[in-house]
KEFI-86199 format. One record per residue (C-alpha): residue in three letters; y, x, z. Coordinates in steps of 0.001 Angstrom, whole numbers, plus 500000, padded with zeros to 6 digits. Example, Ala and Ser with C-alpha at 12.3 -4.5 7.8 and 13.67 -1.06 7.14 Angstrom:
BEGIN
ALA495500512300507800/SER498940513670507140/
***
This chain:
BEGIN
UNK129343053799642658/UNK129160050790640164/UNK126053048058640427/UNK125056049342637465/UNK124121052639639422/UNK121911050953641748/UNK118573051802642641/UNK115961049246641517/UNK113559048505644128/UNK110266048891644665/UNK108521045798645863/UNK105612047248648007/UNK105010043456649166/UNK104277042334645620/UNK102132045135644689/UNK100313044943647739/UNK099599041296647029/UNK097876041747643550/UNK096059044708645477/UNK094632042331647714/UNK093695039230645240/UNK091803041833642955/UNK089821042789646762/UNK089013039036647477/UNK087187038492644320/UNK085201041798644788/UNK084583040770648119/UNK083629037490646679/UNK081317039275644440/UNK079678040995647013/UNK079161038141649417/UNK077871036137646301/UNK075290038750644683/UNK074265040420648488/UNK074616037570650608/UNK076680039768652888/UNK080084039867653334/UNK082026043299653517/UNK082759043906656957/UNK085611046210658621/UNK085502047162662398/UNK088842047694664441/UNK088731049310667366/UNK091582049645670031/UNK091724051662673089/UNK094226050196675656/UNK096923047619675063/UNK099603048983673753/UNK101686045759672388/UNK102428047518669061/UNK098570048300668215/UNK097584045351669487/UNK099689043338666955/UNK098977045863663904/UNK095492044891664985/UNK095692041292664706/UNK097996041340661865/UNK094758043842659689/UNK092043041402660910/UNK094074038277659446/UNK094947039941656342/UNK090769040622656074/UNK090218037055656797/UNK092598036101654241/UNK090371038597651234/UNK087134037806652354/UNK086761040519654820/UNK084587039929657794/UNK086174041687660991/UNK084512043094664012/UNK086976043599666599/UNK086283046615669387/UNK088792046250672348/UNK087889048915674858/UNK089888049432678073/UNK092556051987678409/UNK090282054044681049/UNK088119054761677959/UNK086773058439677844/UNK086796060186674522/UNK083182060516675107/UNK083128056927675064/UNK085145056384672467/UNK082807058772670235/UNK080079056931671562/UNK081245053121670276/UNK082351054802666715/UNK078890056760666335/UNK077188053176666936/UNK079230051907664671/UNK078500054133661872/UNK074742053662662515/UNK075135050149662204/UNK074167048710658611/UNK076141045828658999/UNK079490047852659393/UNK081548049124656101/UNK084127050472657108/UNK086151051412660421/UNK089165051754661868/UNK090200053173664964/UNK094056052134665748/UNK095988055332667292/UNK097909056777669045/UNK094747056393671113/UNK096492057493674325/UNK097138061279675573/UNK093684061362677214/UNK091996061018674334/UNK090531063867672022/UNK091779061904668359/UNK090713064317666570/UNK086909064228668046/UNK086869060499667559/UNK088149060397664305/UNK085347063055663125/UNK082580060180665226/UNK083404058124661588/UNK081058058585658962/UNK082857059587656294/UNK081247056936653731/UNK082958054318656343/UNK086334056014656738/UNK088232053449655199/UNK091228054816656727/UNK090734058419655517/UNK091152060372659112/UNK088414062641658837/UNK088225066174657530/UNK086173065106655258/UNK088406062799653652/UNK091608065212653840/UNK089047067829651967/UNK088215065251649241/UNK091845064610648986/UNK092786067853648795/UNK089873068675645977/UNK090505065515644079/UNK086879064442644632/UNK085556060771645613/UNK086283059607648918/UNK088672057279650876/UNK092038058471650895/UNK094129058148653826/UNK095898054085653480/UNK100081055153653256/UNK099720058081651137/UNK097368055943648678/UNK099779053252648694/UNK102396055750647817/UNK100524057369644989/UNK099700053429643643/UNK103075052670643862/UNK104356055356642235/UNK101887054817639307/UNK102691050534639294/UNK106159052361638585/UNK104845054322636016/UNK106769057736637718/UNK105621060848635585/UNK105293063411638506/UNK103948066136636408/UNK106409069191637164/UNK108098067034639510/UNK110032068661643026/UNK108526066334645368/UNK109751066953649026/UNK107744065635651321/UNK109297065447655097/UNK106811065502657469/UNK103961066823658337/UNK101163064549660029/UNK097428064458659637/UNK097382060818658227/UNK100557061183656145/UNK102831063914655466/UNK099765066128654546/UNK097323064400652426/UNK100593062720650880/UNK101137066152649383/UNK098136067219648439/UNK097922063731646349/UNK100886065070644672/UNK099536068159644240/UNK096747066622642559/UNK098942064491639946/UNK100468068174639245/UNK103790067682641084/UNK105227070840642613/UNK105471070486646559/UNK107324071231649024/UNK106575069998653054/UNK109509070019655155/UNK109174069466658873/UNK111371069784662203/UNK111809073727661733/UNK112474073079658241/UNK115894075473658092/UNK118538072567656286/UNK116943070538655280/UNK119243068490652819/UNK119271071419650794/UNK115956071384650348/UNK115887067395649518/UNK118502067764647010/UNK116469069781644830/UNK113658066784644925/UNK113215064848642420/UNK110584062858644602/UNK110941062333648273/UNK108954061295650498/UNK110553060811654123/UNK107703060567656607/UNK108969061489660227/UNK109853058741662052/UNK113301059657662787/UNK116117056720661951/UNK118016057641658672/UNK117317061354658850/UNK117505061571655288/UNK120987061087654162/UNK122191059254651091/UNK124840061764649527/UNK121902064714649920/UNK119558062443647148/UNK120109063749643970/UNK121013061567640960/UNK117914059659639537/UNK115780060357642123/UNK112361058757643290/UNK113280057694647039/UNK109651056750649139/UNK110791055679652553/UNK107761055959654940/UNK109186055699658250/UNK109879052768660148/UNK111771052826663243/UNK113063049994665647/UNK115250047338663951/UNK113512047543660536/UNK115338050867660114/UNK113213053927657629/UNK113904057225657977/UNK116374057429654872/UNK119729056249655122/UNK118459053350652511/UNK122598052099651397/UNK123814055454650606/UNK120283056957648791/UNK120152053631646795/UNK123793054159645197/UNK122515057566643838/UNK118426056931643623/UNK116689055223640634/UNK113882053857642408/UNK113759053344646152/UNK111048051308648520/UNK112792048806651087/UNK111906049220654429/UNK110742046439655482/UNK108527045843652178/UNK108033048672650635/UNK105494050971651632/UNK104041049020655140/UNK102424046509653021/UNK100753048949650704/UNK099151050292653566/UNK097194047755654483/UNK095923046779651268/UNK094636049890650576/UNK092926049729653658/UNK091300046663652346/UNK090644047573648991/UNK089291050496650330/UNK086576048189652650/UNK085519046162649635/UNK084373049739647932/UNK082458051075650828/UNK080857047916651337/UNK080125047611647447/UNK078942051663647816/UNK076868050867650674/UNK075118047880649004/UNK074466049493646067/UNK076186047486643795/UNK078451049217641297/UNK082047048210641357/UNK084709049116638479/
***
């Protein structure tokens, strides 16, 4: 393949950034006309070193926009029962906008129960069934923070997905399903491929869109992307590694995301975009 043939990138890190600055002077806004500052609580059952630096890496973002954080570390003994517990205080509490509970929450824990302890008008992070449902029916609500960076990013790149294949691989709660339903939405047609998926490269090189959300190294192979394609690269494994084989797919792709810097960063501003907007919903002050 010639240069020329090259995917252009799609710089999730700048994106995010401009995400971010227009959060900061909402926040700014809000601290300046309610005297409060909008506030996001982590909380973090156990120690795992990998949530523990995602943690710490969110809270310094929100210091960086404005965002006041509250941060929950409860020990790994922690019952679901307590864990429902903290979140249900937390929901009830008026200086609280939004929350986030950090999983994989450990195999003793119900995720699903604790997740549905979030009020839904502080589930920044859009875990609940309530959130899925909004996403699903296109009505307001907090979407869940990859697929929303996904969708933006797709839009900053002004992709047309209106009778679009998108193939979405994967099939999780906080990703590979409400990604497709937000594609659904924007009148995409979609298919969700998963690890019974029956070959699966012939079903990705009918897509037109893909969306590789698994978590498996370079599952997606280059020479199965079809020419022109929209390549969204989700995963990220060990070694800064997605879950497309990234120098093969860009060769064919037109637009690809990096992995590092492509969709990870998105994630986290949506999460704090999405914070300023519950806090500004919460405060009653209307927010464009």
């Amino acid at each position: 393949m010639s240069a020329a043939q090259t995917a252009q990138l799609m710089d999730g890190t700048g994106l995010a950034h401009r995400i971010i600055e227009e959060a900061a002077a909402k926040a700014a806004e809000i601290s300046r006309r309610g005297g409060t500052s909008p506030c996001l609580a982590t909380v973090l059952v156990g120690e795992d070193p990998a949530s523990v630096t995602y943690v710490r890496m969110k809270r310094a973002r929100c210091a960086k926009a404005g965002i006041q954080s509250r941060h929950i570390a409860l020990p790994a003994t922690t019952t679901t029962a307590e864990l429902i517990d903290t979140l249900a205080g937390l929901s009830g509490d008026p200086d609280v906008h939004g929350i986030l509970l950090q999983h994989p929450c450990g195999p003793h824990i119900d995720e699903r129960a604790a997740f549905e302890a979030i009020a839904p008008e502080k589930d920044v992070d859009g875990v609940t069934t309530h959130s899925f449902a909004a996403m699903s029916f296109a009505l307001p609500g907090f979407v869940c923070c990859t697929p929303g960076g996904i969708m933006r990013l797709l839009e900053a790149y002004d992709v047309d997905l209106a009778g679009k294949h998108a193939v979405v691989v994967g099939r999780s709660a906080i990703l590979g399903k409400p990604a497709g339903m937000l594609l659904l939405a924007r009148n995409a047609t979609v298919t969700y491929c998963h690890s019974r998926t029956a070959d699966l490269s012939a079903v990705v090189r009918e897509a037109d869109v893909v969306v590789a959300a698994v978590g498996r190294p370079r599952l997606i192979r280059g020479e199965d992307v079809k020419p022109g394609a929209v390549v969204i690269d989700a995963g990220y494994n060990p070694g800064n590694v997605g879950d497309v084989d990234f120098d093969t797919a860009r060769t064919r792709a037109r637009l690809i995301t990096p992995v590092p810097g492509g969709v990870g960063p998105m994630t986290i501003a949506v999460l704090l975009a999405q914070t300023v907007d519950a806090a500004a919903n919460q405060l009653g002050f209307q927010h464009h």
